[in-house]
PQR file of N, CA, C, O and H, with PARSE charges and radii, in Angstrom:
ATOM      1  N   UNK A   1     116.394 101.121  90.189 -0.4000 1.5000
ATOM      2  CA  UNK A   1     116.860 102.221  91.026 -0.0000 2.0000
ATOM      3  C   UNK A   1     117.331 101.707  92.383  0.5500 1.7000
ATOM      4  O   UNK A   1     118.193 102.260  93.065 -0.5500 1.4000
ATOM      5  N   UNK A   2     116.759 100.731  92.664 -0.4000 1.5000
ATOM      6  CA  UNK A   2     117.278 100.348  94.280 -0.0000 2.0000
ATOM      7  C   UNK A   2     118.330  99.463  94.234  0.5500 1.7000
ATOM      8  O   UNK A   2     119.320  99.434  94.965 -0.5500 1.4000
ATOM      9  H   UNK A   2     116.058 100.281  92.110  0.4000 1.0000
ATOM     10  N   UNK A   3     117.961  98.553  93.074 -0.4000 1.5000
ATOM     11  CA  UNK A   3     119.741  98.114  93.042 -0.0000 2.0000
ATOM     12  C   UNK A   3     120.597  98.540  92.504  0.5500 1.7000
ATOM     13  O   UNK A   3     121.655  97.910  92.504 -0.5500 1.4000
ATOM     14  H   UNK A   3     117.157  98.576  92.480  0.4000 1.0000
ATOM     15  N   UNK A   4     120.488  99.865  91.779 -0.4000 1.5000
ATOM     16  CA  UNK A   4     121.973 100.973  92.105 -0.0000 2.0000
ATOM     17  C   UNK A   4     122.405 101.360  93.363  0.5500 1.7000
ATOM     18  O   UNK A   4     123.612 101.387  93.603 -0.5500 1.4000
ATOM     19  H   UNK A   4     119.629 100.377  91.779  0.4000 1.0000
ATOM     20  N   UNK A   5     121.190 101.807  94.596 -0.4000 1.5000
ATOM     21  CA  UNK A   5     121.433 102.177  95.630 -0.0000 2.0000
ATOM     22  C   UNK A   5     121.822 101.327  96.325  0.5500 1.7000
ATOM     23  O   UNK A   5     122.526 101.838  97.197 -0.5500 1.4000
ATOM     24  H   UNK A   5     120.209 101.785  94.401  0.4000 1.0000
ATOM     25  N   UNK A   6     121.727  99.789  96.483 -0.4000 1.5000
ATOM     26  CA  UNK A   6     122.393  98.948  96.971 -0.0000 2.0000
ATOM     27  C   UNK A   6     123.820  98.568  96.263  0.5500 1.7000
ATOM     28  O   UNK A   6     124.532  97.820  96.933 -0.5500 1.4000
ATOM     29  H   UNK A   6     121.156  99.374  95.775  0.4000 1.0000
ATOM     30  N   UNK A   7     124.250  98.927  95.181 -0.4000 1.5000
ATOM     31  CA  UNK A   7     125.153  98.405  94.575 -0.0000 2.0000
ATOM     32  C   UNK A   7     126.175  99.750  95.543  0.5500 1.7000
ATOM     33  O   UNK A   7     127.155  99.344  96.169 -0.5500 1.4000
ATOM     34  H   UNK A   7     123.671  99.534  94.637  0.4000 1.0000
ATOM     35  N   UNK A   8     125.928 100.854  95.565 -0.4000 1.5000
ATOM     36  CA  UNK A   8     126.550 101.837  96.126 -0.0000 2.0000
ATOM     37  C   UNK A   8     127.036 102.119  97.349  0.5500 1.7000
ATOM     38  O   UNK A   8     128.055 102.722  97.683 -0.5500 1.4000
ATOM     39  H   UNK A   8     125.132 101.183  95.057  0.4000 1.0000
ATOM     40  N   UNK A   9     125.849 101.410  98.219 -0.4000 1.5000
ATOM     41  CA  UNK A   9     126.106 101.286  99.747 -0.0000 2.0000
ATOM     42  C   UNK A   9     126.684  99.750  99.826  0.5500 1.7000
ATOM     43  O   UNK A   9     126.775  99.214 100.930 -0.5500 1.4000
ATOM     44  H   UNK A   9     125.021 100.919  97.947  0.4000 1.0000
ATOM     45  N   UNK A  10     127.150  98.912  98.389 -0.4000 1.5000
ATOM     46  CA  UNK A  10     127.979  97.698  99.149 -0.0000 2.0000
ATOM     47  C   UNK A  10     129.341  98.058  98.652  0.5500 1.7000
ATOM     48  O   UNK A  10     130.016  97.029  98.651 -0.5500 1.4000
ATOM     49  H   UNK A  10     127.076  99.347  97.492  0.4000 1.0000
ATOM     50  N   UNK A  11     130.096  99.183  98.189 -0.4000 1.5000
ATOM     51  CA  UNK A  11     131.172  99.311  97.815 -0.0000 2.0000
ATOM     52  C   UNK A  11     131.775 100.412  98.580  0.5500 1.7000
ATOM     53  O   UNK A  11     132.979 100.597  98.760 -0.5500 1.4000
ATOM     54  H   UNK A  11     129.548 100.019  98.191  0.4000 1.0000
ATOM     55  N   UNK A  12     130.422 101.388  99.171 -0.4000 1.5000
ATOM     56  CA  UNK A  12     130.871 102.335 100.235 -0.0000 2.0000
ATOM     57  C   UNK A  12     131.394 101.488 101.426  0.5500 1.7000
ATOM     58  O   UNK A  12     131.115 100.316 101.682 -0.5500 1.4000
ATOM     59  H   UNK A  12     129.444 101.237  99.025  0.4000 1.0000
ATOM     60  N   UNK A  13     132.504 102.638 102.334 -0.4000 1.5000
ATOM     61  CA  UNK A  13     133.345 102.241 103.389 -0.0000 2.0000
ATOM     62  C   UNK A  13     132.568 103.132 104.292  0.5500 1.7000
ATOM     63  O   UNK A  13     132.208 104.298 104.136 -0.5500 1.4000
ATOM     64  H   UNK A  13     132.730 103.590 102.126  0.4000 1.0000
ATOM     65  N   UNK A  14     132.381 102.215 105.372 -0.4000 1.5000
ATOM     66  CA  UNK A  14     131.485 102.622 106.365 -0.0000 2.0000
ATOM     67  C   UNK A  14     132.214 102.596 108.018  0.5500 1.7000
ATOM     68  O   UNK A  14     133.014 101.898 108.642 -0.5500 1.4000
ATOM     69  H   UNK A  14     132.674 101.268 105.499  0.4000 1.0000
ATOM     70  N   UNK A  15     131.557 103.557 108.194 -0.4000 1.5000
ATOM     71  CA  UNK A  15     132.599 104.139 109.691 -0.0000 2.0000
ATOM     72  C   UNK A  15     131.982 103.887 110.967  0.5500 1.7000
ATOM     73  O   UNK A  15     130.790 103.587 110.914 -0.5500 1.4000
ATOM     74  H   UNK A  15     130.907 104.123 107.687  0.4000 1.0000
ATOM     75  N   UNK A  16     132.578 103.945 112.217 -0.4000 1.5000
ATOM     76  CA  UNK A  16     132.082 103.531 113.203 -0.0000 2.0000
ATOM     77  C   UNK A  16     131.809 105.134 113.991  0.5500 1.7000
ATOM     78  O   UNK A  16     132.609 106.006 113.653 -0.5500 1.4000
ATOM     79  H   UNK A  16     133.547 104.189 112.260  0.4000 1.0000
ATOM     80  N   UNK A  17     131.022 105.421 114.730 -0.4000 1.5000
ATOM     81  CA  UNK A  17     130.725 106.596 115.256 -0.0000 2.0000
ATOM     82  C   UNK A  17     132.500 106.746 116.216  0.5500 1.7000
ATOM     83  O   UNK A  17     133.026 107.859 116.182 -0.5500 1.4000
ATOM     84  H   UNK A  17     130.372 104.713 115.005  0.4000 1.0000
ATOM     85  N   UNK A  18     133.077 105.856 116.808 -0.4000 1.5000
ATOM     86  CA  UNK A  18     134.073 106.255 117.549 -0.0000 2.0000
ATOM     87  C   UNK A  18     135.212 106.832 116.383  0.5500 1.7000
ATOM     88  O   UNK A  18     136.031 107.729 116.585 -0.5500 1.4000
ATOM     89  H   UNK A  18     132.650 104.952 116.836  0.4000 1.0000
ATOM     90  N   UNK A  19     135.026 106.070 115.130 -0.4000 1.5000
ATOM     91  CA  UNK A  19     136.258 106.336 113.858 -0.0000 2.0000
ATOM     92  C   UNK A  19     136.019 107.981 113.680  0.5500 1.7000
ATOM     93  O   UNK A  19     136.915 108.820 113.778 -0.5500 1.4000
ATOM     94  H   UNK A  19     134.361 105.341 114.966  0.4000 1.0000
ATOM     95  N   UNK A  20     134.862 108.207 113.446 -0.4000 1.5000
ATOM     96  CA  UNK A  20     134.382 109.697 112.967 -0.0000 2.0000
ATOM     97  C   UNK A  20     134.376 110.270 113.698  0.5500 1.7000
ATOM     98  O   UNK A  20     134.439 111.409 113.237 -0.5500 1.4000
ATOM     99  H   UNK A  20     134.135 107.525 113.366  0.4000 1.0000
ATOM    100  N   UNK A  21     134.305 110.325 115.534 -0.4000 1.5000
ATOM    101  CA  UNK A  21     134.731 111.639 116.522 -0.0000 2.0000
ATOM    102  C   UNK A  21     136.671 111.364 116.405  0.5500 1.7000
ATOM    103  O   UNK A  21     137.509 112.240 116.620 -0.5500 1.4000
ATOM    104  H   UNK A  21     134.254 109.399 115.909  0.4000 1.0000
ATOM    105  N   UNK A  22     136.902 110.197 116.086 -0.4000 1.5000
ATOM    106  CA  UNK A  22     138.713 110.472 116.166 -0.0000 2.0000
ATOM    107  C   UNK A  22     139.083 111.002 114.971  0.5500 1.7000
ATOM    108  O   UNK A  22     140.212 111.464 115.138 -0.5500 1.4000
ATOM    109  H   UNK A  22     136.222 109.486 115.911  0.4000 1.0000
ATOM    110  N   UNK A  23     138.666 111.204 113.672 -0.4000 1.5000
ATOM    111  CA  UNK A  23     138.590 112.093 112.767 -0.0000 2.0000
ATOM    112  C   UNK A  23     138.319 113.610 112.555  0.5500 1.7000
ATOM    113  O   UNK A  23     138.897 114.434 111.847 -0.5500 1.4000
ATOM    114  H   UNK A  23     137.749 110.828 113.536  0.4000 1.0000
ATOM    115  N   UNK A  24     137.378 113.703 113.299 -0.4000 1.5000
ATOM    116  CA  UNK A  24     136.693 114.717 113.194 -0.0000 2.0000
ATOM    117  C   UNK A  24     137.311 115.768 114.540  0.5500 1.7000
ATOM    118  O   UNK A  24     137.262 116.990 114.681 -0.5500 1.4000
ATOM    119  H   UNK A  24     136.908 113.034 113.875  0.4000 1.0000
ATOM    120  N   UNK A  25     137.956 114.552 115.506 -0.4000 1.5000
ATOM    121  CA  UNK A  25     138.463 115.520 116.797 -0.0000 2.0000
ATOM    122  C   UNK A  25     137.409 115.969 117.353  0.5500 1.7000
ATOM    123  O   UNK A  25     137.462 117.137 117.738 -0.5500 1.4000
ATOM    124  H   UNK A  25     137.996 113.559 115.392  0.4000 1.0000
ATOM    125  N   UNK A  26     136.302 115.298 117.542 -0.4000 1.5000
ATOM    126  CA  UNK A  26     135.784 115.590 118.608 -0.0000 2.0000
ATOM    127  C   UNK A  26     135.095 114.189 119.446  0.5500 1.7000
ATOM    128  O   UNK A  26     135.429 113.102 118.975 -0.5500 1.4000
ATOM    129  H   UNK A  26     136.258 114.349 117.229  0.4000 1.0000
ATOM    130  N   UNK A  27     134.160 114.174 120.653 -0.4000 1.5000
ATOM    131  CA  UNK A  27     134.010 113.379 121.112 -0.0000 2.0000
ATOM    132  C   UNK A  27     132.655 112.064 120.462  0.5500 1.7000
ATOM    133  O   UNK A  27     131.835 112.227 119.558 -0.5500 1.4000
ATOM    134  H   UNK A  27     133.889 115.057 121.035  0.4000 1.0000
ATOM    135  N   UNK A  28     132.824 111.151 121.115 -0.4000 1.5000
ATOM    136  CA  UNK A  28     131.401 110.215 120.167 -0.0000 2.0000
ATOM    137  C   UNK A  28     129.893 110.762 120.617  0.5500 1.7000
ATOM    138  O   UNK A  28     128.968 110.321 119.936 -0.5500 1.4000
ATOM    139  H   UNK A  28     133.490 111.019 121.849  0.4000 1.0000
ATOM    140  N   UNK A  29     129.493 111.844 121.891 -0.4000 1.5000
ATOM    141  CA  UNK A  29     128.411 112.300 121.953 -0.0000 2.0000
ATOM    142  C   UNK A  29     128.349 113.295 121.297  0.5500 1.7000
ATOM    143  O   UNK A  29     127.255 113.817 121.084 -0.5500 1.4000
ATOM    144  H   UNK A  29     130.245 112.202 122.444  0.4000 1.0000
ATOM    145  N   UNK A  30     129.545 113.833 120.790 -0.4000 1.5000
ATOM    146  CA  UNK A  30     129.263 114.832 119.592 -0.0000 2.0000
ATOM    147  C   UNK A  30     128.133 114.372 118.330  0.5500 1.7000
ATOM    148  O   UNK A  30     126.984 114.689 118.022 -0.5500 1.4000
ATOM    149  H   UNK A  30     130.434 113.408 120.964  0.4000 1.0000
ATOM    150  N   UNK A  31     129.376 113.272 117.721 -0.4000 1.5000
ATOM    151  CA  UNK A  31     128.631 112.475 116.678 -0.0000 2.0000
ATOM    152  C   UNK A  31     127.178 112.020 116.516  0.5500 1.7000
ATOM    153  O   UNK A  31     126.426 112.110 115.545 -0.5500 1.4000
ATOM    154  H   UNK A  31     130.309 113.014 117.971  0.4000 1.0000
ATOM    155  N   UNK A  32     126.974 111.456 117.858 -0.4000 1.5000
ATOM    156  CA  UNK A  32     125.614 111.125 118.299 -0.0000 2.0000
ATOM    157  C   UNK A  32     124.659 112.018 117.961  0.5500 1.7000
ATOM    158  O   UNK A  32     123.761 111.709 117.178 -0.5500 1.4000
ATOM    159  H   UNK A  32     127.585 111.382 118.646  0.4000 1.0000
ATOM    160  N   UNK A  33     124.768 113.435 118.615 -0.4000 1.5000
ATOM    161  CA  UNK A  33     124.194 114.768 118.604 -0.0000 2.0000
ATOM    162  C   UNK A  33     124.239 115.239 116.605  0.5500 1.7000
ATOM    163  O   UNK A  33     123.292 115.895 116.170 -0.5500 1.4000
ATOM    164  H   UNK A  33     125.497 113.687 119.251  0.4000 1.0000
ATOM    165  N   UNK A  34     125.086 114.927 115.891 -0.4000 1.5000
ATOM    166  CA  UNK A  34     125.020 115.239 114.640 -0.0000 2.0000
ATOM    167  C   UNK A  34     124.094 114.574 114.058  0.5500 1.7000
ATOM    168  O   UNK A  34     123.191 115.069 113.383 -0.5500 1.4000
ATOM    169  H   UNK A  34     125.856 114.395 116.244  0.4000 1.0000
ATOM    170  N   UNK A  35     124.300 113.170 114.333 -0.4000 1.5000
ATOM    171  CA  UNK A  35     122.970 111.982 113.672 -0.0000 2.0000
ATOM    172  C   UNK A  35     121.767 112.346 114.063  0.5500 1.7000
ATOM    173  O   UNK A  35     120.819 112.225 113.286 -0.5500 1.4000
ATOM    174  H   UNK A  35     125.033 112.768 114.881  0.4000 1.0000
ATOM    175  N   UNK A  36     121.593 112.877 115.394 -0.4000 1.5000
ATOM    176  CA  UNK A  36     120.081 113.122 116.358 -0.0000 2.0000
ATOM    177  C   UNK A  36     119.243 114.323 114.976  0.5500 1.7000
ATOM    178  O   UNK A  36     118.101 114.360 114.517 -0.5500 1.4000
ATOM    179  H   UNK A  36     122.363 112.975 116.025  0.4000 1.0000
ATOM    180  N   UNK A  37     120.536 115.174 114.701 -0.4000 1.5000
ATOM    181  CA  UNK A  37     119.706 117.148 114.241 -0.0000 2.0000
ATOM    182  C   UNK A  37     119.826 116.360 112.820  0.5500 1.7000
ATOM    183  O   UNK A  37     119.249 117.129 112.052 -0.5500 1.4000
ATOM    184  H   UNK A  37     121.463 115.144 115.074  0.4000 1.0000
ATOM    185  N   UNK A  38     120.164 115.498 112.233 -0.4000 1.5000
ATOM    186  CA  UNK A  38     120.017 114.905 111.006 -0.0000 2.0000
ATOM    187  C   UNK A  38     121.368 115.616 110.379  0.5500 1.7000
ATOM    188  O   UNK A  38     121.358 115.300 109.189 -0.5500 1.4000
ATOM    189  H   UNK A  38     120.633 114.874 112.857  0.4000 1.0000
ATOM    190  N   UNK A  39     122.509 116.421 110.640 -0.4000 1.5000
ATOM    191  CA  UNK A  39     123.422 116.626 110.268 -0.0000 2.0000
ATOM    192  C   UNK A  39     124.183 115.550 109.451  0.5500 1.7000
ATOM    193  O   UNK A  39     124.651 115.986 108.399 -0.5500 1.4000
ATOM    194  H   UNK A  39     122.517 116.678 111.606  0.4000 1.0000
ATOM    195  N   UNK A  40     124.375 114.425 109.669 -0.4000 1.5000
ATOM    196  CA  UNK A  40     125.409 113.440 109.671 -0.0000 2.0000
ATOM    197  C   UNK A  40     124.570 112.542 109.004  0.5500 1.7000
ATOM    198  O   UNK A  40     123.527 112.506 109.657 -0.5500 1.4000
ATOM    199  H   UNK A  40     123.994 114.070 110.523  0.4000 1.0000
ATOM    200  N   UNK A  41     124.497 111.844 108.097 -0.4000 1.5000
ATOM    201  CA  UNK A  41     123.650 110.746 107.914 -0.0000 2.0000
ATOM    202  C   UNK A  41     124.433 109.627 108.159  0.5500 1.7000
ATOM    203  O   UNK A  41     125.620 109.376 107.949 -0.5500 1.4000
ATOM    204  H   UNK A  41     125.344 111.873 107.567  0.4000 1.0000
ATOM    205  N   UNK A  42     123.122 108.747 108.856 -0.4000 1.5000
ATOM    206  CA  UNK A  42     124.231 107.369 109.229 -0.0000 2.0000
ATOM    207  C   UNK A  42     122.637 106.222 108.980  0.5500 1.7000
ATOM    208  O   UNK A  42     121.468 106.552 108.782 -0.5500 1.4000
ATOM    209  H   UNK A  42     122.157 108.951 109.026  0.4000 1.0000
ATOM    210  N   UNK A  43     123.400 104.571 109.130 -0.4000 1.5000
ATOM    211  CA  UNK A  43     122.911 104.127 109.185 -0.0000 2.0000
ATOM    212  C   UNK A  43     122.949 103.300 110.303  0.5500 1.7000
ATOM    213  O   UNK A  43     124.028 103.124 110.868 -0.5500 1.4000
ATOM    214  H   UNK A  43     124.350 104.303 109.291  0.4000 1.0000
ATOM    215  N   UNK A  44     121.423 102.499 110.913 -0.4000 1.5000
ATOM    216  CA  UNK A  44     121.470 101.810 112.096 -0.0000 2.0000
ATOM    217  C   UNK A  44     121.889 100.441 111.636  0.5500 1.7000
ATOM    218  O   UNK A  44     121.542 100.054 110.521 -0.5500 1.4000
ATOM    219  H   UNK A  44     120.546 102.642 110.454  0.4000 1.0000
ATOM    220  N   UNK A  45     122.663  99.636 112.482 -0.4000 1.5000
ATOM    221  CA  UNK A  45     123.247  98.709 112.347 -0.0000 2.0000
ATOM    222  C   UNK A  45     123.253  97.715 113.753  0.5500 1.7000
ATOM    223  O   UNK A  45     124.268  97.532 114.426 -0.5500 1.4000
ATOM    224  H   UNK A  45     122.945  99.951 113.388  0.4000 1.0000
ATOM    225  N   UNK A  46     121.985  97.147 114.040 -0.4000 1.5000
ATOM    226  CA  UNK A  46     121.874  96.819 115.229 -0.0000 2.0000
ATOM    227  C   UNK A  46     121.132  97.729 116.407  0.5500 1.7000
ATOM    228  O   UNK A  46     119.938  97.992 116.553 -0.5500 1.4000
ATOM    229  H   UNK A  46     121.161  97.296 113.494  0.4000 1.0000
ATOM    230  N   UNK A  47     122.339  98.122 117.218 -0.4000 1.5000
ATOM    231  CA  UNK A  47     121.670  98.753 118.318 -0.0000 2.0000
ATOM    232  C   UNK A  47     123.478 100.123 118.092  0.5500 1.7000
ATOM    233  O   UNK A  47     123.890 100.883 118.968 -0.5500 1.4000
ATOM    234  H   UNK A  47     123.308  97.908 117.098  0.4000 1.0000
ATOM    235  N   UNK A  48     124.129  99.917 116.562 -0.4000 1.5000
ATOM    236  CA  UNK A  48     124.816 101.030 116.738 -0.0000 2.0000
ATOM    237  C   UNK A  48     125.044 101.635 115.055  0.5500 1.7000
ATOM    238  O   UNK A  48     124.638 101.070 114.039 -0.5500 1.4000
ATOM    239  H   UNK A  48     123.793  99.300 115.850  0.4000 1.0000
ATOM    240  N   UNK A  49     125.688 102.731 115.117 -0.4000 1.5000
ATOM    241  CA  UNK A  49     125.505 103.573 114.024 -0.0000 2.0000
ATOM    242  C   UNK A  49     126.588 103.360 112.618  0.5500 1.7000
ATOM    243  O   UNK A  49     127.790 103.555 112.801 -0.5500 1.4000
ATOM    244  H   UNK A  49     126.017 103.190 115.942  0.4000 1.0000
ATOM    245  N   UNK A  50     126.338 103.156 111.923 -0.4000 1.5000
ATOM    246  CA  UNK A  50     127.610 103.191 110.760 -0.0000 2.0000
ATOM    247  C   UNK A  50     127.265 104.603 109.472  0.5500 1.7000
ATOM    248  O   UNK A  50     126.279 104.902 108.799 -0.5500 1.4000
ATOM    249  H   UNK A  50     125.362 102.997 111.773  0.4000 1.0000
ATOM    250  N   UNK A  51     128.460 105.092 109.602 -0.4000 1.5000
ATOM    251  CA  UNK A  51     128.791 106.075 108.627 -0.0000 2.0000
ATOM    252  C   UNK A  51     129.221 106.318 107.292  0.5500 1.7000
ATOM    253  O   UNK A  51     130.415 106.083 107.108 -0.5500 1.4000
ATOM    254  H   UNK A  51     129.261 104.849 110.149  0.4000 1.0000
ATOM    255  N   UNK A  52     128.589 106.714 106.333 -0.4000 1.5000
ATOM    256  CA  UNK A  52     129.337 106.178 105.070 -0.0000 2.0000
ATOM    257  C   UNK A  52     130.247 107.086 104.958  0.5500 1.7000
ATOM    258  O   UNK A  52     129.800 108.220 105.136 -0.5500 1.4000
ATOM    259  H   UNK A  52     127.618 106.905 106.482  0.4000 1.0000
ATOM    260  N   UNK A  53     132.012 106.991 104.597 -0.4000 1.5000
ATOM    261  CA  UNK A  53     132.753 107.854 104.603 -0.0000 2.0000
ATOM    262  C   UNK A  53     132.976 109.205 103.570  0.5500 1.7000
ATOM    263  O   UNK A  53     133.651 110.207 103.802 -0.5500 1.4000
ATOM    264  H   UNK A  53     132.374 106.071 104.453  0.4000 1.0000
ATOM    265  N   UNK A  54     132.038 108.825 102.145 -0.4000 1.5000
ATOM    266  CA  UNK A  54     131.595 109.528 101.235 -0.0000 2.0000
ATOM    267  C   UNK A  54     131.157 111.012 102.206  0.5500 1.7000
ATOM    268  O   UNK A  54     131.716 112.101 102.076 -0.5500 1.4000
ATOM    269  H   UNK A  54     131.489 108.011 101.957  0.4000 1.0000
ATOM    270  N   UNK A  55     129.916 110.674 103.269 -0.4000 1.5000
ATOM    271  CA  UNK A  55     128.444 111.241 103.711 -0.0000 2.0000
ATOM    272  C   UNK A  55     129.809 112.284 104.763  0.5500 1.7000
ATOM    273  O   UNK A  55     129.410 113.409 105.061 -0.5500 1.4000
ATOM    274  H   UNK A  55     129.462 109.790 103.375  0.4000 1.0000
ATOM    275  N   UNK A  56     130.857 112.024 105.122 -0.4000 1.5000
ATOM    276  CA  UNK A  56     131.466 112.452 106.331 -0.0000 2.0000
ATOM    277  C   UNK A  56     132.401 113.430 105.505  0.5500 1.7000
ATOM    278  O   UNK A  56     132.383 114.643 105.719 -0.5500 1.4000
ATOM    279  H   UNK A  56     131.182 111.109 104.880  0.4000 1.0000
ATOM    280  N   UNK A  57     133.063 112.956 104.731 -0.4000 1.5000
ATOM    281  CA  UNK A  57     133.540 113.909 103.357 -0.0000 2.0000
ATOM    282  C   UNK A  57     132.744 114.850 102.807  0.5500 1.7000
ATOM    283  O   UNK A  57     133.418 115.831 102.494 -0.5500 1.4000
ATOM    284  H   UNK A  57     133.077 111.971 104.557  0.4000 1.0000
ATOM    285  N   UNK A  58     131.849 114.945 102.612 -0.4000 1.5000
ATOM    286  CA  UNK A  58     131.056 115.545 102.009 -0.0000 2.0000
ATOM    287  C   UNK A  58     130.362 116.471 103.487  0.5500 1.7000
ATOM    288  O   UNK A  58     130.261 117.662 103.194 -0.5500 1.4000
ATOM    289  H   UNK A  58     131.302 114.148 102.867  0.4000 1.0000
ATOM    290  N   UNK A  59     129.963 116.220 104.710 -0.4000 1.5000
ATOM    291  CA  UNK A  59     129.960 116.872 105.744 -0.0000 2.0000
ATOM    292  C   UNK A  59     131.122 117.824 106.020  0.5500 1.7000
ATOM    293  O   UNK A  59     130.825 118.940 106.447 -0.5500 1.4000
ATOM    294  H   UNK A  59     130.045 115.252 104.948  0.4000 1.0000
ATOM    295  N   UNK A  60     132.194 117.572 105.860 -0.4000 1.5000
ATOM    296  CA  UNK A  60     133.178 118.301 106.388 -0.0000 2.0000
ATOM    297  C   UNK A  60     133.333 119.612 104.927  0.5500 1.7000
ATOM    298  O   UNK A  60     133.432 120.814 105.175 -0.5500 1.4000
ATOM    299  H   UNK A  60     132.435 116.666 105.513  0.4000 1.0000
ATOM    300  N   UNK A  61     133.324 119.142 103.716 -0.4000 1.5000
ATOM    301  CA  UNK A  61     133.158 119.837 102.652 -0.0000 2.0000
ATOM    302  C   UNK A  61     132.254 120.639 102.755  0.5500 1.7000
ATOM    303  O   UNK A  61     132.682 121.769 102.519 -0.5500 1.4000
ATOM    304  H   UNK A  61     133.244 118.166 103.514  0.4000 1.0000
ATOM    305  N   UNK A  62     130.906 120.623 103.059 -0.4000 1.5000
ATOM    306  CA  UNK A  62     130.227 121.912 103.154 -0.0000 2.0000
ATOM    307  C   UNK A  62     130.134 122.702 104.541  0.5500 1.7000
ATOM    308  O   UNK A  62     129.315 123.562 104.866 -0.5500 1.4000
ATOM    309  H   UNK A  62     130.558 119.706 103.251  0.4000 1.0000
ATOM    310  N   UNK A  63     131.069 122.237 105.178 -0.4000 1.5000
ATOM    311  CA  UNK A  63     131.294 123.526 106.716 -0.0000 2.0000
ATOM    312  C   UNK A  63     132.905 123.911 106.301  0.5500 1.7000
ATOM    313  O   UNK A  63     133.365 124.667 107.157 -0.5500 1.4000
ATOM    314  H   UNK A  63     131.734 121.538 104.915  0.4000 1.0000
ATOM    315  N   UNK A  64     133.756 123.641 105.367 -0.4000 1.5000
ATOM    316  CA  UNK A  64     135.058 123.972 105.326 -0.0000 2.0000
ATOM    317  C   UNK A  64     135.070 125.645 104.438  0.5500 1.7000
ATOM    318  O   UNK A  64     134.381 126.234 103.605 -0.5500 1.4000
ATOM    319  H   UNK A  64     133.382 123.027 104.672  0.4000 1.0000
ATOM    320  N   UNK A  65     135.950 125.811 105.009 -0.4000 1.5000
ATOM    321  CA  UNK A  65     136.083 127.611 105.082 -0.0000 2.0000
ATOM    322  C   UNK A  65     137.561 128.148 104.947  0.5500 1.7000
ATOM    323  O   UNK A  65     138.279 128.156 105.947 -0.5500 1.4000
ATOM    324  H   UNK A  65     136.510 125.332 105.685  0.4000 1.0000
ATOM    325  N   UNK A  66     137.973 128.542 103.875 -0.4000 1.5000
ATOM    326  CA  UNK A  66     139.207 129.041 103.996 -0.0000 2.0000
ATOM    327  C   UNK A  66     139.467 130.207 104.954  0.5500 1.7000
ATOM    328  O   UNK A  66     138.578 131.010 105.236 -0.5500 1.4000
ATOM    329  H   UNK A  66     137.390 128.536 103.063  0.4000 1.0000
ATOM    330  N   UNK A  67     141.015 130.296 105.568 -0.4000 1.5000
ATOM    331  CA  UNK A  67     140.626 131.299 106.564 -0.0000 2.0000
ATOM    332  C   UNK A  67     141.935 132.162 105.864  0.5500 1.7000
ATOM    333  O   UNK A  67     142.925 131.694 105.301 -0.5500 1.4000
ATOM    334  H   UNK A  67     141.737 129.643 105.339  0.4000 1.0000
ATOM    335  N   UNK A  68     141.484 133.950 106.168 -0.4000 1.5000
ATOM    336  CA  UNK A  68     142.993 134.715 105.653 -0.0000 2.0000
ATOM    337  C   UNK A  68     142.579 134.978 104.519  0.5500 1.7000
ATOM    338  O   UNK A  68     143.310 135.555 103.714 -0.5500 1.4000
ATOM    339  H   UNK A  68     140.680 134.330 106.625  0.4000 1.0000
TER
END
């Protein structure tokens, strides 16, 4: 089981908190604030955050809302 989960997180594309507020259009203390409320899952990478782009897709997928 864990080396599926590693096989998964070495083929996932992983984002930088500045990539995902210029995506997302908003600022990087936004992002910050998403990781803090557990919104966003990320991983620590040092002393900074990486995003799996799956986890950010899938974020934006369950707040998306047709409008009209």
């Amino acid at each position: 089981m864990i080396a599926l989960a590693r096989e998964d997180h070495a083929k996932a594309r992983f984002l930088t908190v500045a990539e995902v507020a210029a995506l997302l259009r908003v600022s990087n203390m936004t992002v910050y604030r998403l990781i803090g409320a557990g919104e966003l899952a990320a991983v620590r990478v040092g002393k900074s955050y990486r995003l799996r782009e799956d986890d950010v897709d899938k974020y934006l997928g369950d707040r998306y809302t047709e409008a009209g």
